[in-house]
LOPA-866926 format. One record per residue: x, y, z of N, C-alpha, C in turn. Coordinates in steps of 0.001 Angstrom, whole numbers, plus 500000, padded with zeros to 6 digits. Each point is the difference from the previous one (the first is absolute). Layout:
BEGIN
ATOM/X/Y/Z/X/Y/Z/X/Y/Z
...
# end
This chain:
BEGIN
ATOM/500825/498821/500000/499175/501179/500000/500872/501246/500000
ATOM/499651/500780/499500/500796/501814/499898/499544/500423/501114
ATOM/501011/500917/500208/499472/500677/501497/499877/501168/498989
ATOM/499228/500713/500578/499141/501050/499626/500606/501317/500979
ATOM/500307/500832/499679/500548/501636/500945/498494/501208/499355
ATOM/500546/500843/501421/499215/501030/499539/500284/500789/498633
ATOM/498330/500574/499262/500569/501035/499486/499692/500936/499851
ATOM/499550/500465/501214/499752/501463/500618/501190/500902/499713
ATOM/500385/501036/498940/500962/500380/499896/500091/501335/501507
ATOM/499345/500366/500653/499757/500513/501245/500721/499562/500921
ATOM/499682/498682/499980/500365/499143/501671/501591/499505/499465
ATOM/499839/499233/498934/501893/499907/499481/500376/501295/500534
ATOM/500159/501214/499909/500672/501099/500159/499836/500174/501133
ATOM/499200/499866/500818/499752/500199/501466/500857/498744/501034
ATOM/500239/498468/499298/500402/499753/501068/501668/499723/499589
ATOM/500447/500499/498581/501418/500383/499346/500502/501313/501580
ATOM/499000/500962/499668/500385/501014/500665/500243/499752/501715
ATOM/499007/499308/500807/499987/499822/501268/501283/499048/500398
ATOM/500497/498958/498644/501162/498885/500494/500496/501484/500323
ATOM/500862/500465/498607/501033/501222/499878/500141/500778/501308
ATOM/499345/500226/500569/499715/500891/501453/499960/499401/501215
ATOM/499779/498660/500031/500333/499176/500400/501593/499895/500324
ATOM/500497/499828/499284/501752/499338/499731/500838/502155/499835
ATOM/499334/500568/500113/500544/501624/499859/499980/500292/501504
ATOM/499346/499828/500792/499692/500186/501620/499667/498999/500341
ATOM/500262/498946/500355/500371/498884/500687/498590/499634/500607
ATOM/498800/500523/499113/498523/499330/500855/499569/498923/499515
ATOM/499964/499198/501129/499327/498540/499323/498906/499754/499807
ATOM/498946/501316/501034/498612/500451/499386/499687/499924/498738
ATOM/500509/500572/498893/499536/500156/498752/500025/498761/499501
ATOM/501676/499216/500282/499622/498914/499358/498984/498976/500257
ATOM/499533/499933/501146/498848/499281/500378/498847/500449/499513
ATOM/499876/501486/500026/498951/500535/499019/499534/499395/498201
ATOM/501562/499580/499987/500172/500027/498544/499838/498747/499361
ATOM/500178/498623/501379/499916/498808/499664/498443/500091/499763
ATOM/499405/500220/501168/498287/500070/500052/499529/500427/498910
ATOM/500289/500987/499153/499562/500370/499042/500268/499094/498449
ATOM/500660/499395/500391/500876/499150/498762/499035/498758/500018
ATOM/499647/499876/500763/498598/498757/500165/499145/500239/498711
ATOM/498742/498648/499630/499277/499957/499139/499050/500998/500707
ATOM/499203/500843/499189/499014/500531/500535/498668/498914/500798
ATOM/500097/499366/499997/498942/499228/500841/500310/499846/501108
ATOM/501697/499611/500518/500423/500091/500807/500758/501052/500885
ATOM/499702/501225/499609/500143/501370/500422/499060/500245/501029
ATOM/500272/501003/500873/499570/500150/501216/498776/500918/499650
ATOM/498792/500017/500422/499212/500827/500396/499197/500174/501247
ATOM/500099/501274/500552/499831/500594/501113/498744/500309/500392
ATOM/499107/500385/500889/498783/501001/499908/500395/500988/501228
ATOM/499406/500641/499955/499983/501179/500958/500138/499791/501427
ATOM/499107/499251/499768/499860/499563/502217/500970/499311/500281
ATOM/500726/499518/499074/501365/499162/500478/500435/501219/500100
ATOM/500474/500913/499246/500980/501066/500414/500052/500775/501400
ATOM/498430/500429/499747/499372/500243/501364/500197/499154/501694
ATOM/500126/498708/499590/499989/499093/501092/501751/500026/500540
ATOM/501200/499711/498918/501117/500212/500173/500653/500738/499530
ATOM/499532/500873/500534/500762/501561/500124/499897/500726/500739
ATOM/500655/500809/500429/499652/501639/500984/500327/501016/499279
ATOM/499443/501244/500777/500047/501417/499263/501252/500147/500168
ATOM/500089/500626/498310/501342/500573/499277/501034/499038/499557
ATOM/499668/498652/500166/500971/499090/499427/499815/500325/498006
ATOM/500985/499306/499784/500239/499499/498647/500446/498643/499520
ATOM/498695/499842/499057/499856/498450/499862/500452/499680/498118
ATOM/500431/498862/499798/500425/499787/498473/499021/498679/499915
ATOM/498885/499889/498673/499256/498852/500081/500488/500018/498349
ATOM/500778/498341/499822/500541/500432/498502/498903/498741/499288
ATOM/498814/500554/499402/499042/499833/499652/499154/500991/500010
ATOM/498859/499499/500027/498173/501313/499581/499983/499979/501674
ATOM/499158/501305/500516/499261/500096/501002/498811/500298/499404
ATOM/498775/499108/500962/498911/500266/499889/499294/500251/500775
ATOM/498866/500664/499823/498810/501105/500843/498701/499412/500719
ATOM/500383/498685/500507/499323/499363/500985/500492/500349/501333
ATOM/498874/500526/501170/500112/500352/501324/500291/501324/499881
ATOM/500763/500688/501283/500188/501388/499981/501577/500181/500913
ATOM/499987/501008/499594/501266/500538/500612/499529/501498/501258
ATOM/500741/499415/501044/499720/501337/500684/501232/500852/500667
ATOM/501461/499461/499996/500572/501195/499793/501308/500169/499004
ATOM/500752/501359/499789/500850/500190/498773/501107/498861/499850
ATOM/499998/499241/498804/501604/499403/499816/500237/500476/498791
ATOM/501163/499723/499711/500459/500251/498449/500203/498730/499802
ATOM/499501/499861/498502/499567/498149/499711/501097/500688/498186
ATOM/500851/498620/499478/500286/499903/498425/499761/498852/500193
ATOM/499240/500009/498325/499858/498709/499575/499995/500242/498964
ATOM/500050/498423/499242/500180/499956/498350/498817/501119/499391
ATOM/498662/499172/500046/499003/500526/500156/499113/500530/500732
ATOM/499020/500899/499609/498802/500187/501430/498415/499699/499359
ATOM/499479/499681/500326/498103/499984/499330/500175/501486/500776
ATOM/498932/500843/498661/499185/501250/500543/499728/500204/501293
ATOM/499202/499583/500579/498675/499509/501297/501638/500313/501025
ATOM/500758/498767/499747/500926/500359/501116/500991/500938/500129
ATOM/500451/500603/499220/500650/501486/499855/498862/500795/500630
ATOM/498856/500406/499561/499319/500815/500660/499971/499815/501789
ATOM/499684/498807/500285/500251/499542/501428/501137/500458/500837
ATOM/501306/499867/499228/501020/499984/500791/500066/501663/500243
ATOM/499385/500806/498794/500574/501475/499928/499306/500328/500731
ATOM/498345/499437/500349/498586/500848/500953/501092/499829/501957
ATOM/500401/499206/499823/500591/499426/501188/501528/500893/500749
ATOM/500001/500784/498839/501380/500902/499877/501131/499357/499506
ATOM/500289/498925/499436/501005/499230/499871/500152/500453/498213
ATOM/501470/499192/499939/500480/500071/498633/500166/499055/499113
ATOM/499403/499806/498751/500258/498717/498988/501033/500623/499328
ATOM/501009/499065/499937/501627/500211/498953/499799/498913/499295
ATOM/500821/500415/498629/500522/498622/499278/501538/500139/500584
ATOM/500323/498474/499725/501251/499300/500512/501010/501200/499690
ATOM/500276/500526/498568/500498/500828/499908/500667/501363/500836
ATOM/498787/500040/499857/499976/501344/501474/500327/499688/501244
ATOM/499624/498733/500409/500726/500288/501399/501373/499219/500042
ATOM/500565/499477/498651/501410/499212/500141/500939/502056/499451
ATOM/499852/500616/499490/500155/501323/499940/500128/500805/501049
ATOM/498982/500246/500569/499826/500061/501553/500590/499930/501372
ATOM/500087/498397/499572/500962/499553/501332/500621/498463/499587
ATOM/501025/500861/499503/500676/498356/498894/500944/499114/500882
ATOM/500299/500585/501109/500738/498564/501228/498829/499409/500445
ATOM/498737/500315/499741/498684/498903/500689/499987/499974/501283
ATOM/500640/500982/500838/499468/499841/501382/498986/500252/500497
ATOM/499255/499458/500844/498948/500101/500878/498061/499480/498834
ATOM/500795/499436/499392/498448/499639/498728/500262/498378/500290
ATOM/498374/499784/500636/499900/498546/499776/499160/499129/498747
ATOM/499909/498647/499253/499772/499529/499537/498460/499559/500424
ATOM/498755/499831/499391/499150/499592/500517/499726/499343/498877
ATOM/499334/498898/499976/499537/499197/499001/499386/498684/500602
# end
């Protein structure tokens, strides 16, 4: 059988870029970010809200390298990146005061990865 790779020309560039930054500042965050993402999409992580809500506290920053989705509620600010977001849950996180990033932005941001946990 062929193994089959992505061909999201998006996510190739996204998890090219996260190794690179990875191995540039010595975070092993990204690369773990980057394995997760390298998965088949079926087997990619998706999130909903009340998980975020449930493990998290105000003002953390969370990396979900997959979709978050807009089941349950959020009640106070985190800063959440993820691959993706559904509508419904961007609106949630922002009514809540919090921030939706793409991976981008917060490996830019804060590219040694300190203090951002993995939720998935």
């Amino acid at each position: 059988m062929r193994k089959t790779k992505t061909s999201n020309p998006q996510l190739i560039h996204l998890i090219r870029f996260l190794k690179k930054e990875s191995r540039e500042n010595d975070a092993k965050i990204w690369r773990d970010v980057a394995k997760y993402l390298a998965k088949p999409r079926r087997k990619r992580i998706t999130v909903n809200v009340s998980r975020l809500n449930r493990y998290t506290e105000k003002k953390e920053t969370v990396v979900v390298p997959g979709k978050v989705l807009s089941t349950g509620n959020i009640d106070h600010p985190i800063t959440v990146a993820a691959f993706a977001f559904s509508e419904k849950a961007k609106e949630k996180i922002k009514a809540a005061k919090g921030k939706p990033l793409s991976l981008l932005q917060l490996v830019k941001k804060n590219p040694k990865g300190s203090n951002i946990k993995i939720i998935g």
